[in-house]
C-alpha positions in Angstrom: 1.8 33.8 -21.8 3.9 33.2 -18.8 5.5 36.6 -17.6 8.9 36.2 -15.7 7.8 36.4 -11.7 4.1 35.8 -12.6 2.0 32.9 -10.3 1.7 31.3 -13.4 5.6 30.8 -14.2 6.5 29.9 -10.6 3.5 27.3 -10.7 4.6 25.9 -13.7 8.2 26.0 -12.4 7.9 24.5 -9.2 5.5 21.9 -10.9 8.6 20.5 -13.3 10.6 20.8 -10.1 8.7 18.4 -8.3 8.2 16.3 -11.6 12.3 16.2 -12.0 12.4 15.0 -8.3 10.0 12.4 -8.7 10.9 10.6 -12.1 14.8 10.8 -10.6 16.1 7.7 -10.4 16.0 5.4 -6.4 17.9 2.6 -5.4 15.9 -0.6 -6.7 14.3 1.4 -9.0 16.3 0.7 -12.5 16.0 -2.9 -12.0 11.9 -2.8 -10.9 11.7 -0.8 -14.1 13.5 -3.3 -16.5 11.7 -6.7 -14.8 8.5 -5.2 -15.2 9.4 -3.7 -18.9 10.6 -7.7 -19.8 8.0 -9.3 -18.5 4.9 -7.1 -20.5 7.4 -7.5 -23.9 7.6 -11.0 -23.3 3.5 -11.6 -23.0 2.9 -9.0 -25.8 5.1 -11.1 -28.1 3.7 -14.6 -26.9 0.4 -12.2 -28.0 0.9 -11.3 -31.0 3.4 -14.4 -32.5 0.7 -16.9 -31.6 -2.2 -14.6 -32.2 -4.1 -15.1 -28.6 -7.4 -13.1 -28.7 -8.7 -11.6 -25.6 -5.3 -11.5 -24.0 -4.9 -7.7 -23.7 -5.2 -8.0 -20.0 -2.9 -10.5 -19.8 -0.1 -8.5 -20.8 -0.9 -5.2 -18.2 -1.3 -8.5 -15.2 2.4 -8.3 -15.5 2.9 -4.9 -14.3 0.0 -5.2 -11.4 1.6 -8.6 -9.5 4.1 -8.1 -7.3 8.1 -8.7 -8.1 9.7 -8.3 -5.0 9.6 -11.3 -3.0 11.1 -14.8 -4.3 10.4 -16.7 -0.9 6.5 -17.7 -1.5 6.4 -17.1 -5.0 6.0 -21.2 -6.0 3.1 -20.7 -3.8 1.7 -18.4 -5.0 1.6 -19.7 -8.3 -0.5 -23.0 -6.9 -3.2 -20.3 -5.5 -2.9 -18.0 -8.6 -4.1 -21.7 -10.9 -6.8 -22.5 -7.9 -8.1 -19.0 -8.4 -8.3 -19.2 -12.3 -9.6 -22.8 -12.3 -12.6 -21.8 -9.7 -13.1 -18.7 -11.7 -13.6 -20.9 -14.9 -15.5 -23.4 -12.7 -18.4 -20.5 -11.7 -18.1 -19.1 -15.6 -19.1 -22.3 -17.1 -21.8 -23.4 -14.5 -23.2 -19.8 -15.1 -23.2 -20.3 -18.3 -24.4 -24.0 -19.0 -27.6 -22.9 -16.3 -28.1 -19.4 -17.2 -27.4 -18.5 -20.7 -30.8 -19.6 -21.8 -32.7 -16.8 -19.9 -32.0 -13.3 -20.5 -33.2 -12.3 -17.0 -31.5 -15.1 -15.1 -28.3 -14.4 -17.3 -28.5 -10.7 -16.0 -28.9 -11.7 -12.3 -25.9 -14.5 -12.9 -23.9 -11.6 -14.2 -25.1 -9.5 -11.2 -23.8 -11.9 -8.6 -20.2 -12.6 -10.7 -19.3 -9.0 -10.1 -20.3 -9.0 -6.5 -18.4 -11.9 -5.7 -15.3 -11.0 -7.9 -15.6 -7.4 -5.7 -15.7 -9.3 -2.7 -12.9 -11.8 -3.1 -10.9 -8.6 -4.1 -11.4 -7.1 -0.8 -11.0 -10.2 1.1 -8.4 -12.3 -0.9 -4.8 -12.1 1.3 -2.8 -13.1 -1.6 -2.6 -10.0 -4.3 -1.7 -12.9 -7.5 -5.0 -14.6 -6.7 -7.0 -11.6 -6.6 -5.8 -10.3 -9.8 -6.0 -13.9 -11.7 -9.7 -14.5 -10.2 -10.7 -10.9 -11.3 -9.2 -10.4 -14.7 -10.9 -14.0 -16.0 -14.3 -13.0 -14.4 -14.4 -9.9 -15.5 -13.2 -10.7 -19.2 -15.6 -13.6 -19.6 -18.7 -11.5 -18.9 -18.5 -9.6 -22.1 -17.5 -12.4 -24.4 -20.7 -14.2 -23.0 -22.4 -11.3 -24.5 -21.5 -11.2 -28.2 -23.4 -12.5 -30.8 -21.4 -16.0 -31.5 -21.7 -19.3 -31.2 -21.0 -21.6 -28.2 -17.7 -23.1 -28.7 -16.2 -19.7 -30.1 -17.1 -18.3 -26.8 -15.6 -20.9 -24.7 -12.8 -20.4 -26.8 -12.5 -17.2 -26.3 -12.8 -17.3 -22.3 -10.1 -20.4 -21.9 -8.1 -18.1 -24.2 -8.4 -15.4 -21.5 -7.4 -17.6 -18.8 -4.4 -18.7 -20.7 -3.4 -15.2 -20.9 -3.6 -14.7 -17.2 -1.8 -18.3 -16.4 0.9 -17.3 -19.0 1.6 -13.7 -17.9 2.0 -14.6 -13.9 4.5 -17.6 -15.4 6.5 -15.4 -17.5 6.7 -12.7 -14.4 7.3 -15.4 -12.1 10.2 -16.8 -14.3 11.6 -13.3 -14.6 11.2 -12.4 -10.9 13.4 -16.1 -10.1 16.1 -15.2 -12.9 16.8 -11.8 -11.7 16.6 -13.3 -7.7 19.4 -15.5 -8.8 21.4 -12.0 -9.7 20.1 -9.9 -7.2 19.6 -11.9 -3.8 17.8 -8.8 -2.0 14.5 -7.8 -2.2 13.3 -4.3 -3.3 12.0 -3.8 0.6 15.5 -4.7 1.4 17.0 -2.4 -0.8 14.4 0.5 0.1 15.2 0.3 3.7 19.3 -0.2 3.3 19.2 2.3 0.5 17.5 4.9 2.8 19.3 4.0 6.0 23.1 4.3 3.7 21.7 7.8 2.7 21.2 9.4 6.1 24.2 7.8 7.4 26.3 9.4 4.8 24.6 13.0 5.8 24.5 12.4 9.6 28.6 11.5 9.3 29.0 14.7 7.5 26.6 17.3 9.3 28.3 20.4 8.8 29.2 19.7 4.7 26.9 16.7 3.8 28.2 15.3 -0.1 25.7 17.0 -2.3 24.4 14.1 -3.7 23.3 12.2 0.0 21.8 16.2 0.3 19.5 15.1 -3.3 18.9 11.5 -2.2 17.6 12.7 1.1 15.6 14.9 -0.3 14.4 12.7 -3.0 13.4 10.1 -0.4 11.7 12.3 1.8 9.4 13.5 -1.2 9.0 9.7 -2.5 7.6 8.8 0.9 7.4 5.3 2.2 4.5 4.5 0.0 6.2 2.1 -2.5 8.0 0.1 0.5 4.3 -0.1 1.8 2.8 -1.5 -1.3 5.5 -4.4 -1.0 5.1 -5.0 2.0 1.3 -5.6 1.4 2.0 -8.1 -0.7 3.1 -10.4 2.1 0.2 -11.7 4.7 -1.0 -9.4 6.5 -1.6 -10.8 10.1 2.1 -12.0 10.6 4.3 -10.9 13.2 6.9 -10.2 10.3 4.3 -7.8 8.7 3.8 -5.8 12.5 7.9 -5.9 12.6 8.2 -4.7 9.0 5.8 -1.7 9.1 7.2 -0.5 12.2 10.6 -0.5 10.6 9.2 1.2 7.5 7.4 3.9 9.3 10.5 4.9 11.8 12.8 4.9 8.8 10.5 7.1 6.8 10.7 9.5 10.2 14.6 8.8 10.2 14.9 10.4 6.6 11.9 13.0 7.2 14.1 14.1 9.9 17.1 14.6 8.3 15.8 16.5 5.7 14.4 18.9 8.3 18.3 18.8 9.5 19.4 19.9 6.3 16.9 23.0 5.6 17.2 24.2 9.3 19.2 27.6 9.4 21.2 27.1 12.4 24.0 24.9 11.8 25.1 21.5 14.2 27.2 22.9 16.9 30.3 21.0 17.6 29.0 18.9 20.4 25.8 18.2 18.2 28.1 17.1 15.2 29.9 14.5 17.2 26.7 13.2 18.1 25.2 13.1 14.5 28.6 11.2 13.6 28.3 8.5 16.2 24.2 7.7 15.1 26.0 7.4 11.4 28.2 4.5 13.4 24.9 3.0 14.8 22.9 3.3 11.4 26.1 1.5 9.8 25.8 -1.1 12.4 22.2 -1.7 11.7 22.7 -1.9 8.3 25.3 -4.5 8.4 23.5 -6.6 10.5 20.7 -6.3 7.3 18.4 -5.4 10.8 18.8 -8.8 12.5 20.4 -7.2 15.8 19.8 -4.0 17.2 23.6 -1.4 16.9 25.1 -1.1 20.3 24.6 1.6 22.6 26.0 4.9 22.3 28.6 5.5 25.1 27.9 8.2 27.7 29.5 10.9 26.4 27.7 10.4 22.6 24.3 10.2 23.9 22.0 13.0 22.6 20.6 14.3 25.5 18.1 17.3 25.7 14.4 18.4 25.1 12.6 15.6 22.6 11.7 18.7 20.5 14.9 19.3 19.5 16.0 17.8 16.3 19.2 15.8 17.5 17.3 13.9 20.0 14.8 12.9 17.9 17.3 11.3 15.6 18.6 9.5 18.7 15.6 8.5 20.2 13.8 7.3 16.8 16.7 4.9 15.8 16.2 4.0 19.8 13.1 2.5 18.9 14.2 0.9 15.6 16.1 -1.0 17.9 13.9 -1.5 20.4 11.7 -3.4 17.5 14.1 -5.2 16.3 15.1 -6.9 19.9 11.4 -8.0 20.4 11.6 -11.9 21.1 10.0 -13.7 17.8 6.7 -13.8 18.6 6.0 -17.6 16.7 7.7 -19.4 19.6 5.3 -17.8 22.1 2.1 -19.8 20.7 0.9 -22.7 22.3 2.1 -25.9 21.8 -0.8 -27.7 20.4 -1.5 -25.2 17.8 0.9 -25.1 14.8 1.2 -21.7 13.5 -1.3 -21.8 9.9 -0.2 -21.4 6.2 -1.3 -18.3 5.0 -4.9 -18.3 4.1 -6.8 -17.4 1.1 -9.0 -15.2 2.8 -8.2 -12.5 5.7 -9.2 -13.6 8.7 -12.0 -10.9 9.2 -13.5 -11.9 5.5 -16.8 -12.8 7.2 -16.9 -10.6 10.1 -16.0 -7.1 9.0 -18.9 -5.0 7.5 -16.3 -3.1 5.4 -15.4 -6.1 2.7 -19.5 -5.9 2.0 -19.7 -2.1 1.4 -16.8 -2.2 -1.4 -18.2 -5.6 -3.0 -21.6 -3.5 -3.5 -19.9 0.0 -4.6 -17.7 -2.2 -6.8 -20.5 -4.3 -8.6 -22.8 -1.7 -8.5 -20.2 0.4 -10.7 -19.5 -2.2 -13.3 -23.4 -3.1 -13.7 -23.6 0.9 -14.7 -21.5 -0.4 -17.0 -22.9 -3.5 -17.9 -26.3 -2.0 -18.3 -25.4 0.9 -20.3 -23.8 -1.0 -23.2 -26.6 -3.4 -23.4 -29.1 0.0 -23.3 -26.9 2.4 -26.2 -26.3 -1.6 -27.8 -22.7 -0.3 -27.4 -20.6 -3.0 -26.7 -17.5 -1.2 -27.9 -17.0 0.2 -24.4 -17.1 -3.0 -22.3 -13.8 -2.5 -21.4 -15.1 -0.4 -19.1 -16.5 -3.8 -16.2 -12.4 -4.3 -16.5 -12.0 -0.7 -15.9 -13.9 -0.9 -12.5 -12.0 -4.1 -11.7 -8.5 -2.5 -12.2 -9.6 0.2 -10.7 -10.6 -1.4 -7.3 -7.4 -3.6 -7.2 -5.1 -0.1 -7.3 -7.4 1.3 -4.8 -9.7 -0.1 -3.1 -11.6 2.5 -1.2 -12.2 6.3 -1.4 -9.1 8.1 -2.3 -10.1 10.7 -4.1 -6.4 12.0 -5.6 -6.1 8.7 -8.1 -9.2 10.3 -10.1 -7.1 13.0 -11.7 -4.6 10.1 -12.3 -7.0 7.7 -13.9 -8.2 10.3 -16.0 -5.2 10.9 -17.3 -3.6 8.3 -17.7 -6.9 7.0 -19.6 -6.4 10.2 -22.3 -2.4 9.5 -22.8 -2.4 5.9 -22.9 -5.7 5.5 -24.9 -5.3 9.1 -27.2 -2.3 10.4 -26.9 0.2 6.5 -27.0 -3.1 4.2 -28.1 -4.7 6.0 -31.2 -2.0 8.2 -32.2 0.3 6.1 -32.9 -2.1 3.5 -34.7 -3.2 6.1 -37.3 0.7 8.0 -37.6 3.0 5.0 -37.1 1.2 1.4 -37.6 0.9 2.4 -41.3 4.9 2.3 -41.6 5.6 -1.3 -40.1 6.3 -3.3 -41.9 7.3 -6.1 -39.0 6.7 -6.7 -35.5 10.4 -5.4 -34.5 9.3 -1.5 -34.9 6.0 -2.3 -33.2 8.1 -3.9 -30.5 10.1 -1.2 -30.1 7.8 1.4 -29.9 5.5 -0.8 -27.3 8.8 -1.4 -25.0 9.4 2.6 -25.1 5.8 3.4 -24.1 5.8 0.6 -21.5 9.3 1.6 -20.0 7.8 5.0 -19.8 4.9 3.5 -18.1 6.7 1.7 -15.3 9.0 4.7 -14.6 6.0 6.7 -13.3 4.4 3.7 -11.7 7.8 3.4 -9.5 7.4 7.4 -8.1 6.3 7.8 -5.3 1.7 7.1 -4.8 1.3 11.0 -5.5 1.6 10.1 -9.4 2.6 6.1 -9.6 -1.2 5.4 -10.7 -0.6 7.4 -14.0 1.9 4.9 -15.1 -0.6 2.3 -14.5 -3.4 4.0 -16.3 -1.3 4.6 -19.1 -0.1 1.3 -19.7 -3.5 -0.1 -19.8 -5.2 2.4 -21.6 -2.7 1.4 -24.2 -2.6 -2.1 -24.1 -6.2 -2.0 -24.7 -5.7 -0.4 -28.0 -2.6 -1.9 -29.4 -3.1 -5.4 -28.4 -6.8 -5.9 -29.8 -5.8 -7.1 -33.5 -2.2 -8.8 -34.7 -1.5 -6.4 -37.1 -2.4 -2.9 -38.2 -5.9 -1.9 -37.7 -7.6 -0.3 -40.4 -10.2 1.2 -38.2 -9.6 3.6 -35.3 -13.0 3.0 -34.5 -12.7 -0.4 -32.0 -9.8 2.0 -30.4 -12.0 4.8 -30.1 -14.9 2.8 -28.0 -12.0 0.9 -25.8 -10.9 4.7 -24.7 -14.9 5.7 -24.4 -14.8 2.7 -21.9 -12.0 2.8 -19.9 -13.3 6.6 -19.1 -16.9 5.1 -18.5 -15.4 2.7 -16.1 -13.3 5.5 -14.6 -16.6 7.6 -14.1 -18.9 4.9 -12.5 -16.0 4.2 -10.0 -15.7 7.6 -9.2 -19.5 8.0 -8.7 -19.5 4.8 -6.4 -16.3 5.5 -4.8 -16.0 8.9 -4.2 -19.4 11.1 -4.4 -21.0 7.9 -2.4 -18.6 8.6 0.9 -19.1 11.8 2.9 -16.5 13.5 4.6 -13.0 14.3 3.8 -9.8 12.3 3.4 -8.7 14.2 6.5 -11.3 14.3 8.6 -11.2 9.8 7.5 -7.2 9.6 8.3 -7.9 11.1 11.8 -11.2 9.6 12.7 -9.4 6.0 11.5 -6.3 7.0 13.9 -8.4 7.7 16.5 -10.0 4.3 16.1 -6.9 2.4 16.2 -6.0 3.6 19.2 -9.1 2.4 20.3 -8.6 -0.9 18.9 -5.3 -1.2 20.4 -7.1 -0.8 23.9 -9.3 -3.5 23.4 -6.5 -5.4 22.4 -4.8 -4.5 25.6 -7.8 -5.3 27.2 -8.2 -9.1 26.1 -6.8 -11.7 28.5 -7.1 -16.0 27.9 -10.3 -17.6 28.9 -10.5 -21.0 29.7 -9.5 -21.9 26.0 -6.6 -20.2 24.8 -7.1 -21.0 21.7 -10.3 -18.8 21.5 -7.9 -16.0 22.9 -5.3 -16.5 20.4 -7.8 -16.2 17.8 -9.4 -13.0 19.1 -6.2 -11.0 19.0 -5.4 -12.3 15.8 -8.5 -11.0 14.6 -7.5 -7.9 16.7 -4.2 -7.5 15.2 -5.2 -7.5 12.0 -7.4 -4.9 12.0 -5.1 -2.8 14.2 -2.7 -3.5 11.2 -5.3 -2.8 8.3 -5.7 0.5 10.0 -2.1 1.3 10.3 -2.2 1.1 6.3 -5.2 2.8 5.9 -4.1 5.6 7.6 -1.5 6.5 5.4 -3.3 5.9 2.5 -5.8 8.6 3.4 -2.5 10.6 4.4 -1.7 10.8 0.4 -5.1 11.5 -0.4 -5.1 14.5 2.3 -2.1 16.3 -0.3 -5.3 16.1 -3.1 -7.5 17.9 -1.1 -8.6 21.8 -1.6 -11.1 22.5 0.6 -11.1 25.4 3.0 -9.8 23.6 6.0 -6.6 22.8 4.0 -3.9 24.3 5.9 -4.9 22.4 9.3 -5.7 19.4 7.6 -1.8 19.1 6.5 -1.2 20.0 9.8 -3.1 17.0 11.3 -1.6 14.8 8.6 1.6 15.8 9.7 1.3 14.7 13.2 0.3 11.9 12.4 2.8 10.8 10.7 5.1 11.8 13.6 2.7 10.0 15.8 2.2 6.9 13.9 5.7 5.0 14.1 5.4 5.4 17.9 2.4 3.7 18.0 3.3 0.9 15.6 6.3 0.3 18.2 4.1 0.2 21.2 1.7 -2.8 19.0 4.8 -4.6 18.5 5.7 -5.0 21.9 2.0 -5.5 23.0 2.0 -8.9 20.3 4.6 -9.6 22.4 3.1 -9.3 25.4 0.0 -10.9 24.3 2.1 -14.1 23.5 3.4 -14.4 27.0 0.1 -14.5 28.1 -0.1 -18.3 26.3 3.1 -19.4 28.1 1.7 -18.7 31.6 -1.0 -21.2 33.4 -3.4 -18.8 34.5 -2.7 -16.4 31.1 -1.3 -13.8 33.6 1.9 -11.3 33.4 4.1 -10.7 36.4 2.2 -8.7 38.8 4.8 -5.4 37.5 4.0 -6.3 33.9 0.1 -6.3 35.0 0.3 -2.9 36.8 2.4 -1.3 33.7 0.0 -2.0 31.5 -2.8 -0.9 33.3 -0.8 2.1 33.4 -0.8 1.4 29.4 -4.6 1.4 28.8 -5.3 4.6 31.6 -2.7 6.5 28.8 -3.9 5.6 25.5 -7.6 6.0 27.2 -5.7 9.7 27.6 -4.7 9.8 24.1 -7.8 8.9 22.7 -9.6 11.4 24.7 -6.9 14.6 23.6 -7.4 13.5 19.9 -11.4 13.4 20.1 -11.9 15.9 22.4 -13.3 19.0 21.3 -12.6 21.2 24.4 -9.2 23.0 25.3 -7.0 20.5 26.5 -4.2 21.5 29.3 -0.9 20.9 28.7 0.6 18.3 30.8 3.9 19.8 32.7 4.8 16.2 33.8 6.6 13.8 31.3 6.1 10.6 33.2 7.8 7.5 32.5 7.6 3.7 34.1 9.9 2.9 36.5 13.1 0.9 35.9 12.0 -3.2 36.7 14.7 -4.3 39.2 17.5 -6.9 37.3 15.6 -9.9 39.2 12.3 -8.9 37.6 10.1 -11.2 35.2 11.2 -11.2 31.5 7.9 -9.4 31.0 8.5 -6.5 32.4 11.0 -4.9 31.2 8.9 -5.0 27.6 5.7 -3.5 29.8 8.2 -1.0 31.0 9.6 -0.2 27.5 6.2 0.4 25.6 5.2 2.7 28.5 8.3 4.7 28.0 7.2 5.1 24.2 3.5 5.9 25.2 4.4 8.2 27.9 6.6 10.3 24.7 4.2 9.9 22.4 1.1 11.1 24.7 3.8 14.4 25.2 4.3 14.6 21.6 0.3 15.0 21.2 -0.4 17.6 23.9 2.7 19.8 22.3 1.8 19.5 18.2 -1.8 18.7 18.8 -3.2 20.8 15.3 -6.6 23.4 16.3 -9.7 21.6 15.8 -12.7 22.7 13.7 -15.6 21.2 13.1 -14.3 20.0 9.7 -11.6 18.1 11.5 -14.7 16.4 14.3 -14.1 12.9 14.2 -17.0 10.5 13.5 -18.4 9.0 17.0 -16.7 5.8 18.0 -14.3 5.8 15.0 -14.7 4.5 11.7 -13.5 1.3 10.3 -10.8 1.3 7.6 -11.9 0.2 4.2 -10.1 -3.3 2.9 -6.6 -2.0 1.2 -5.2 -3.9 -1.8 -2.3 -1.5 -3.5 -1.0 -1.7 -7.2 
């Protein structure tokens, strides 16, 4: 019992407070609900009216591939049949070569999960990595069953089907509702938020209530759901860089004006008419759907002052959302021999980075713990489990250790609580598909609502759904045995297990001492970026900063992945930890600004004969690596740093200089604040917090 002003109420108060904020409805987030909600009806009804075995997974693909981007979706569907066809290809030469030997079987099993690990970690294209993964991991099982050959081929071209049908259906969907809807959820994320803190910001002294909630609302939901959709799209493009640098400053726009709103002191006069014109500038940017930076405040608008205060930093950060936006497209700066590559299958650093081996290992070795232990208890009620550790590594892909309460339970409410309590209470009383259909659309709505919060709890939704898809879609009418259900539920929390021995226990460390250790390395990685200049061939250059950028960019992401996974954390260096998660995320969009400009730098350096900047744009970023060499050395430094009483800046270029410089000139403005920012919020250290030596590379990121 719960006494009135106990810990316990206000826990359990504030807990369905921050439940309420995060199942409130967002703009985008109604129609993300209903596509995804359509599409799994659609597939569970092509299920169960035709009577497709093995197409469970099928029908939760629809809810893990993306929906939010029409442009390369025809495409995607070519790679999505390539994948599926050489994952059949490698299933049936396995199996014509290896089936007759129970130890080379094992081995050939063996090396199908460590590929199908390592293609998740490499592929670029989320659709293919699904499709190849589902049918790999489906087929191993049916291999396994005690039936003859042609029922098991059935059964495995019956699994691809599923996975071929279910990204057609979601494709179909996702061009129907594009004829309706012509922007993209990013779109609407970005607008939404931007419309929001405009309406406050116009308003200052006595904001509209509800832009007061949607603020709010946003500020808790994060930017992790834009994130997701924007990892969708190729990674190593210049639209990605531009993209995630608007993402993270507008994510500090709305974090800042939620601050606004709970700080005591209210905008003075002089301070409101300042808010009001940024509301014109936001407007401007909005309109312009952030093709063209807004115009410049006039003189007597300008926010001027210390960039503690909270006014300037609103000024200054949509400052640098348009200082991203007028960066030069970078795709006319390559050379002129080289034309500028489809999208490949693989990221570029498939082959070179160390990381894409470590998860293929943690990942197979988890599913052969699976593998092996049906085949030891002759349990083969619980193979669900090898698709378990797939699923898993597709939402995650990489230590982060607050999903495991998620999987968890969304295992025990999809499987117990949706899966088998409803098969023995309310199967019994349909007496037709349309109650069953029903029922299934509820608990699948309900599944995608949580999935769309922000990534503190969206991985419950995900869990749930498949944990109940598992159980409900394994027969085509009602089961008279709860038994099968039972053993998929015993699987999915096997699977769940080994992923969380592999994943978790395996790694040392913290999430927070990981988040800053990785920052820390991508500064690093930004200064040998800086640090590359064209050869001889500048086609070897071009493909060395590729490389380069990409990894600078797989950091960026990593980062803030281990920035949720910091809220998960209770150790006893908590309270710092949050500390050093919150600068970081001040710190970050600054940094993803200075990048940009740097790609564009490095681009110029292909126009020129000799691979040279103007002799000011040389010296400025010489000036550029002496500071983040600084930065670097404030963040891993364990000895008391002194506080810097200069805030130096890069001299104005003169209106004849290069067209380089002024860019140099820029991005060492935005170091020069950002370095200030670190020596005034730079968190204690302990030895907790000690970053590893050199860095760490960030583990391969694929997001559900």
């Amino acid at each position: 019992m719960a006494f009135p002003g106990s810990d316990l109420d206000l826990s359990i108060e504030s807990g369905w407070r921050y439940l309420k904020q995060e199942l409130k409805p967002y703009p985008g987030r109604n129609w993300m609900i209903l596509r995804m909600t359509l599409a799994a009806v659609l597939m569970m009804l092509w299920v169960m009216v035709f009577r497709i075995p093995s197409a469970a997974l099928g029908v939760y693909y629809t809810l893990l591939i993306s929906r939010e981007s029409t442009g390369d979706t025809l495409e995607s569907a070519v790679s999505l049949i390539g994948a599926i066809g050489g994952a059949l290809a490698i299933i049936l030469l396995g199996i014509f070569l290896f089936t007759g030997s129970p130890l080379l079987h094992f081995l050939w099993v063996g090396a199908c999960l460590l590929l199908t690990f390592f293609f998740i970690s490499t592929a670029s294209q989320y659709r293919v990595a699904t499709g190849f993964g589902f049918l790999m991991t489906a087929a191993i099982p049916l291999w396994d069953l005690p039936a003859n050959v042609d029922l098991q081929l059935s059964l495995t071209l019956y699994s691809a089907l599923s996975v071929l049908v279910a990204a057609t259906i979601t494709v179909v969907i996702e061009l129907i509702f594009a004829a309706f809807h012509r922007s993209s959820p990013l779109e609407d994320g970005l607008n939404g938020r931007i419309e929001t803190v405009s309406r406050v910001l116009a308003a200052a002294a006595h904001p509209p209530a509800s832009a007061v909630a949607q603020v709010r609302q946003f500020s808790d939901i994060g930017t992790g759901l834009l994130r997701r959709n924007l990892l969708r799209l190729q990674s190593g493009s210049e639209f990605y860089a531009r993209q995630a640098v608007l993402i993270g400053l507008v994510g500090r726009l709305v974090d800042l004006t939620a601050v606004l709103l709970v700080t005591p002191d209210k905008p003075s006069d002089e301070e409101q008419r300042q808010l009001a014109a940024l509301a014109v500038q936001l407007d401007r940017l909005r309109a312009t759907n952030f093709t063209s930076p807004a115009p410049p405040l006039p003189e007597g608008y300008r926010a001027d002052g210390p960039p503690t205060k909270l006014v300037p930093l609103l000024s200054i950060t949509i400052e640098l959302i348009n200082q991203a936006i007028e960066q030069q497209d970078p795709e006319n700066e390559y050379i002129i021999l080289e034309k500028p590559p489809k999208p490949p299958i693989l990221k570029r650093d498939a082959f070179t980075n160390p990381e894409h081996v470590r998860f293929a290992l943690r990942g197979a070795g988890a599913a052969m713990i699976c593998y092996v232990l049906y085949h030891l208890f002759d349990w083969k009620g619980v193979s669900s489990g090898i698709s378990t550790c797939m699923i898993t590594a597709l939402s995650t892909a990489g230590s982060s250790r607050q999903k495991q309460i998620l999987r968890f339970l969304g295992a025990i409410t999809g499987g117990l609580l949706f899966g088998i309590l409803s098969q023995s209470v309310l199967l019994p009383a349909f007496d037709s598909i349309v109650p069953f259909c029903l029922m299934f659309t509820a608990v699948t709505a309900f599944s995608a609502w949580i999935a769309t919060s922000s990534p503190r709890i969206s991985y419950l939704g995900l869990q749930i759904a498949f944990a109940f898809d598992l159980v409900q879609l394994r027969t085509f009418g009602p089961a008279v045995q709860l038994t099968p259900a039972r053993d998929n539920v015993d699987g999915i929390i096997l699977g769940l297990f080994a992923m969380w021995i592999f994943f978790d226990q395996a790694q040392s460390g913290t999430a927070a001492m990981a988040m800053r250790t990785t920052f820390l390395h991508t500064i690093r990685l930004i200064m040998d970026y800086l640090g590359t200049v064209p050869g001889e061939s500048k086609a070897e250059y071009l493909k060395i900063v590729r490389g380069q950028r990409d990894a600078v960019n797989e950091n960026f992401s990593q980062v803030r992945i281990l920035a949720d996974a910091v809220l998960f954390e209770f150790n006893e260096g908590r309270e710092e930890a949050l500390k050093w998660r919150a600068a970081i995320h001040i710190w970050q969009p600054e940094l993803r600004t200075f990048f940009l400009m740097q790609i564009t730098l490095a681009h110029m350096r292909l126009s020129t004969s000799a691979g040279r900047l103007s002799p000011l744009a040389e010296r400025l970023q010489e000036d550029n690596l002496a500071a983040l060499q600084r930065l670097s050395d404030l963040i891993d430094s364990d000895a008391p740093y002194t506080l810097s009483t200069d805030f130096d800046v890069a001299e104005e270029p003169s209106p004849d200089a290069s067209h380089d410089a002024p860019i140099a000139a820029s991005s060492r403005k935005i170091l020069s604040y950002l370095t200030h920012q670190v020596e005034t919020s730079l968190p204690r250290r302990t030895d907790d917090m000690k970053p590893s030596p050199g860095g760490s590379r960030a583990a391969p990121t694929q997001i559900a």
